[in-house]
TIKOL-884982 format. One record per residue (C-alpha): residue number from 1; x, y, z. Coordinates in nm, 2 decimals, padded with zeros to 4 digits. Example, Ala and Ser with C-alpha at 12.3 -4.5 7.8 and 13.67 -1.06 7.14 Angstrom:
! TIKOL-884982
<pt nr="1" u="01.23" v="-00.45" w="00.78"/>
<pt nr="2" u="01.37" v="-00.11" w="00.71"/>
This chain:
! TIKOL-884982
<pt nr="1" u="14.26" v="00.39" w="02.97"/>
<pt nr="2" u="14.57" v="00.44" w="02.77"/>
<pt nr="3" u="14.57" v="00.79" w="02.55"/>
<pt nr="4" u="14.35" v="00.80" w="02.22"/>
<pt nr="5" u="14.53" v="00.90" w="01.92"/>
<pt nr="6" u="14.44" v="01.24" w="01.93"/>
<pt nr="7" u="14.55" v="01.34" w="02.29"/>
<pt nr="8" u="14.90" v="01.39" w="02.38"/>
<pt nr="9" u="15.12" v="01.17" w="02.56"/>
<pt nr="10" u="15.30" v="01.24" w="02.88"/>
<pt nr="11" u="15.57" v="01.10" w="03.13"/>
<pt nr="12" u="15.24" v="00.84" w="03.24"/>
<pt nr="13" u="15.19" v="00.71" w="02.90"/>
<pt nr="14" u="15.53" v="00.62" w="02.85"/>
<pt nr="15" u="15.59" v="00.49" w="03.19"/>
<pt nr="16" u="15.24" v="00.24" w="03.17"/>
<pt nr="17" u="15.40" v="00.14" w="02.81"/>
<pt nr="18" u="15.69" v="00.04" w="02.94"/>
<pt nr="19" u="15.51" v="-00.18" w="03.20"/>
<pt nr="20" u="15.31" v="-00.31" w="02.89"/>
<pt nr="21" u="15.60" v="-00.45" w="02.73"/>
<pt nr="22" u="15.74" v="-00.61" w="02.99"/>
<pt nr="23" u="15.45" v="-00.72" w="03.24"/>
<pt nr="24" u="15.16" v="-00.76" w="02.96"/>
<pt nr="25" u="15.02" v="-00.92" w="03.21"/>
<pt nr="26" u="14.91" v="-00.66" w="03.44"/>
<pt nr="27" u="14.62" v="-00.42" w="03.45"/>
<pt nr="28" u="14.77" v="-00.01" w="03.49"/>
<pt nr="29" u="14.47" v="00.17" w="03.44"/>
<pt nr="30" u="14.48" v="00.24" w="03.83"/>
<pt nr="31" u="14.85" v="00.36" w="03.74"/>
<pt nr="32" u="14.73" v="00.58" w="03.48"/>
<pt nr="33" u="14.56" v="00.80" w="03.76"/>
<pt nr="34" u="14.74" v="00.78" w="04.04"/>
<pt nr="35" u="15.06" v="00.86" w="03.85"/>
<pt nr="36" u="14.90" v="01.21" w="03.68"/>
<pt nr="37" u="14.75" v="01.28" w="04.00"/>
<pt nr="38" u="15.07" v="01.27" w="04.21"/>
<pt nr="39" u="15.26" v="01.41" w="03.93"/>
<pt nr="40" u="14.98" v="01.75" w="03.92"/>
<pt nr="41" u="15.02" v="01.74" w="04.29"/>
<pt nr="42" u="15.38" v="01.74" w="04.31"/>
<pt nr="43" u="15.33" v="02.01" w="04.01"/>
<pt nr="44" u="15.08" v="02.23" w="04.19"/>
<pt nr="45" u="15.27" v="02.24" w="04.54"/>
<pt nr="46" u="15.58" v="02.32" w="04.39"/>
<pt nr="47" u="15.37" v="02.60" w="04.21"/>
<pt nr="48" u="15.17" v="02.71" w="04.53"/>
<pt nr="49" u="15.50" v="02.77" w="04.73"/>
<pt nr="50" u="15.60" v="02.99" w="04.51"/>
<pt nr="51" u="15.30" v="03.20" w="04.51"/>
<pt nr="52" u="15.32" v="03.18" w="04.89"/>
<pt nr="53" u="15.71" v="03.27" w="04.89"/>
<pt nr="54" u="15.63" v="03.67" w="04.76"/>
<pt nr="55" u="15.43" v="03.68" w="05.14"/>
<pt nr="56" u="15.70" v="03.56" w="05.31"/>
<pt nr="57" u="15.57" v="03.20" w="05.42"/>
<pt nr="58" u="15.55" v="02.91" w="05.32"/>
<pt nr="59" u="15.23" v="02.62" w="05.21"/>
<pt nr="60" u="15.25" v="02.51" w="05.58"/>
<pt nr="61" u="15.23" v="02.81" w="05.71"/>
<pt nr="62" u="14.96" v="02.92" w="05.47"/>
<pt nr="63" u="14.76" v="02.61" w="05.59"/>
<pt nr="64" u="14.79" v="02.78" w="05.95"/>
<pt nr="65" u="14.68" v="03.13" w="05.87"/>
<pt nr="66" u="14.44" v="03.02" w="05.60"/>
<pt nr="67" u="14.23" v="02.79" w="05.91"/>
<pt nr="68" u="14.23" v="03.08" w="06.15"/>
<pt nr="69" u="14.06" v="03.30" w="05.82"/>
<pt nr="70" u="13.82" v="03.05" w="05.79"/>
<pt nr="71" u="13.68" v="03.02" w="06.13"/>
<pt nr="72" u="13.55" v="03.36" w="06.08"/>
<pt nr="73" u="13.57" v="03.66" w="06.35"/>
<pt nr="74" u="13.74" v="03.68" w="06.61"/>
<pt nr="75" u="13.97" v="03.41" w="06.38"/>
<pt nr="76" u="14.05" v="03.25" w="06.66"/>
<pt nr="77" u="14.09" v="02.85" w="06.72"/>
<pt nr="78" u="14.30" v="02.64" w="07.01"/>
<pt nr="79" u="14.65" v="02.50" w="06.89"/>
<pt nr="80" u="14.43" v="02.15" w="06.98"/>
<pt nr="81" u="14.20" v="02.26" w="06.68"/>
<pt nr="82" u="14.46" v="02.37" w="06.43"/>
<pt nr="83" u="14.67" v="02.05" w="06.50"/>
<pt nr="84" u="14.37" v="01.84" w="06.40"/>
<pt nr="85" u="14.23" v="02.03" w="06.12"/>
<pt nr="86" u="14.56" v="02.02" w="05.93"/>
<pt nr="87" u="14.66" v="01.66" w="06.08"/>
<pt nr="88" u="14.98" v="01.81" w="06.20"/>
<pt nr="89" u="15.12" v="01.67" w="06.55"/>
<pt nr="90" u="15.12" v="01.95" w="06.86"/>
<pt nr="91" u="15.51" v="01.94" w="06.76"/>
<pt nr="92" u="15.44" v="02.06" w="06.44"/>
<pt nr="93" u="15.21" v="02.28" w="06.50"/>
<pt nr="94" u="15.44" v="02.45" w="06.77"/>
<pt nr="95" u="15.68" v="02.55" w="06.54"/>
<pt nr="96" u="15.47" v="02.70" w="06.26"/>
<pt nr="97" u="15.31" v="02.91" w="06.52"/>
<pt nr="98" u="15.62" v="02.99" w="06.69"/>
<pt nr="99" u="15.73" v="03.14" w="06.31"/>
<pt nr="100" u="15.42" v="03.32" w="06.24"/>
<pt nr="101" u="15.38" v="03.49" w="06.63"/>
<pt nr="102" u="15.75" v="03.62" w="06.54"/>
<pt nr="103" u="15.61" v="03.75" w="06.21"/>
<pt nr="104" u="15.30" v="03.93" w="06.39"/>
<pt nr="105" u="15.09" v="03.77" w="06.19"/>
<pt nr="106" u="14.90" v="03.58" w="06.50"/>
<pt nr="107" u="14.92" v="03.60" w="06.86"/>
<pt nr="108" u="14.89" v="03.33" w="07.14"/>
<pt nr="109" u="14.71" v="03.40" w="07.45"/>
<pt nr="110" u="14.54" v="03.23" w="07.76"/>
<pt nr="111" u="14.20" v="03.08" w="07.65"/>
<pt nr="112" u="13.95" v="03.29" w="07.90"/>
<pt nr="113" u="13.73" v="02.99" w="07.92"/>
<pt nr="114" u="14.00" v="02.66" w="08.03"/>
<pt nr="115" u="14.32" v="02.81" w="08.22"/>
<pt nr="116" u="14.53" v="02.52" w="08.07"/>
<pt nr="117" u="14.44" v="02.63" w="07.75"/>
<pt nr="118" u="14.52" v="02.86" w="07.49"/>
<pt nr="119" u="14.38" v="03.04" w="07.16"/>
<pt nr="120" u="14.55" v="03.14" w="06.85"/>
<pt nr="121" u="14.39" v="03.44" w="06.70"/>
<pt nr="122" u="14.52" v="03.60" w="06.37"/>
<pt nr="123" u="14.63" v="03.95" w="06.38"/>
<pt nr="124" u="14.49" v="04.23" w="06.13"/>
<pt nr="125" u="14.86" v="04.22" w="06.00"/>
<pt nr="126" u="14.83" v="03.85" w="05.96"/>
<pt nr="127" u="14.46" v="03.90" w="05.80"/>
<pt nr="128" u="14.53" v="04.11" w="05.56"/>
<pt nr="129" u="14.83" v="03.90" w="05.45"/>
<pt nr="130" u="14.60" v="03.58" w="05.43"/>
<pt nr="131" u="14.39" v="03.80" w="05.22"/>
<pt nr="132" u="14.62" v="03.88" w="04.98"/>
<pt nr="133" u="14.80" v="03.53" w="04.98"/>
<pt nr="134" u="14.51" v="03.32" w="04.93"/>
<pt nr="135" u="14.39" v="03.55" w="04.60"/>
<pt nr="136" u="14.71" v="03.46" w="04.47"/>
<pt nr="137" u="14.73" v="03.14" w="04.53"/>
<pt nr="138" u="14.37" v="03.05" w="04.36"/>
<pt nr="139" u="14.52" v="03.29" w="04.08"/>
<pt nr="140" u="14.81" v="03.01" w="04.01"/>
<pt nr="141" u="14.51" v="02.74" w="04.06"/>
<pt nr="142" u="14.30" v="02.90" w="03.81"/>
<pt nr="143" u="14.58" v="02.98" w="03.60"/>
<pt nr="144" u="14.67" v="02.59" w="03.56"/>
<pt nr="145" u="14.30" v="02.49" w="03.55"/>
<pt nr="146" u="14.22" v="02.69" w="03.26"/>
<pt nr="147" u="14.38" v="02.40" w="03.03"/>
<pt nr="148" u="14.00" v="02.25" w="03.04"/>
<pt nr="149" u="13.68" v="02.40" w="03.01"/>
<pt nr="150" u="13.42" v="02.46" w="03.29"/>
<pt nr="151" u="13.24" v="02.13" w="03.21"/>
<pt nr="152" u="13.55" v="01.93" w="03.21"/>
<pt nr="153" u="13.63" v="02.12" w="03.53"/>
<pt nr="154" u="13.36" v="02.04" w="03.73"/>
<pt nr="155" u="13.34" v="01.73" w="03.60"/>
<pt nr="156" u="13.69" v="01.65" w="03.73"/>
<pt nr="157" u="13.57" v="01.79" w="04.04"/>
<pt nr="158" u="13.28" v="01.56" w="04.07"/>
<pt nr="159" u="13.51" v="01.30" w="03.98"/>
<pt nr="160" u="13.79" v="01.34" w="04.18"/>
<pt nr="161" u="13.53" v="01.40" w="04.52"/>
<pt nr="162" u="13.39" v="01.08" w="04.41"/>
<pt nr="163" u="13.72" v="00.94" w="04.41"/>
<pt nr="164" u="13.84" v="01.04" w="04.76"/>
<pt nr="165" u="13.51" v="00.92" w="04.93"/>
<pt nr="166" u="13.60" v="00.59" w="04.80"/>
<pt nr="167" u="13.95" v="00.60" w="04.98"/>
<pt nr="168" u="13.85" v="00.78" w="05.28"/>
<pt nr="169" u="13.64" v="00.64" w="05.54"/>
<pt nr="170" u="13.31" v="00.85" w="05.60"/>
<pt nr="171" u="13.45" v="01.11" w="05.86"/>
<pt nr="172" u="13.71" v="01.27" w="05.61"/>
């Protein structure tokens, strides 16, 4: 899988040479992959936060407003809800909402349907900031995707969905 001649070489290349020369023996295709696709990642995020930082929060917090935006009107979900959709403990979660309730961006209240329960609703402040935030951060997205075409695009896509399934058991 190593780079043809008329690609360029990156950080992966030269690391999977150096394994070449000194375990010949091994097979670093998988490597070649995994090591672009945590570098992009580690890329991207770094990239994303940034984008998010001009709104005043942060990917995290993004996550939380960005969930309550996509359940639609009234934008409202339990903390139970948001915990599992992000796979963030109740802990976690807690403290996230704490930041963004002090930013008036959503607000906590008694679910009317289970006393013991409550619902997180995102505020029109906190809608129109999501708004805003999530254009931008597609922007960045689109920005750094532009280095390939849309076939190559959406054949990474198909690619990289295929990829997941096949580490992911069939819930995710």
């Amino acid at each position: 899988m190593s780079a043809r001649p008329e690609q360029r070489k990156d950080a992966v290349d030269a690391i999977v040479g150096q394994w070449a020369a000194v375990r010949p023996d091994l097979d670093t295709a998988a490597m070649e992959v995994f090591g672009r696709v945590f570098r992009l990642s580690r890329t991207m995020g770094d990239r994303m936060e940034k984008a998010y930082t001009r709104f005043g929060i942060s990917r995290g917090e993004f996550d939380v407003l960005a969930t309550l935006r996509r359940a639609d009107e009234p934008y409202t979900l339990s903390p139970r809800q948001l915990s599992s959709t992000l796979m963030l403990t109740t802990g976690g979660m807690t403290g996230r909402l704490d930041k963004l309730e002090r930013a008036g961006l959503l607000r906590r209240s008694p679910d009317p349907h289970d006393r013991r329960g409550l619902q997180v609703t995102l505020t029109g402040k906190g809608l129109e900031l999501i708004d805003e935030a999530v254009g931008a951060g597609l922007a960045v997205q689109t920005e750094a995707l532009s280095a390939l075409d849309a076939e190559q695009a959406g054949r990474l896509a198909d690619l990289l969905r295929e990829l997941l399934a096949g580490t992911q058991g069939p819930e995710a």
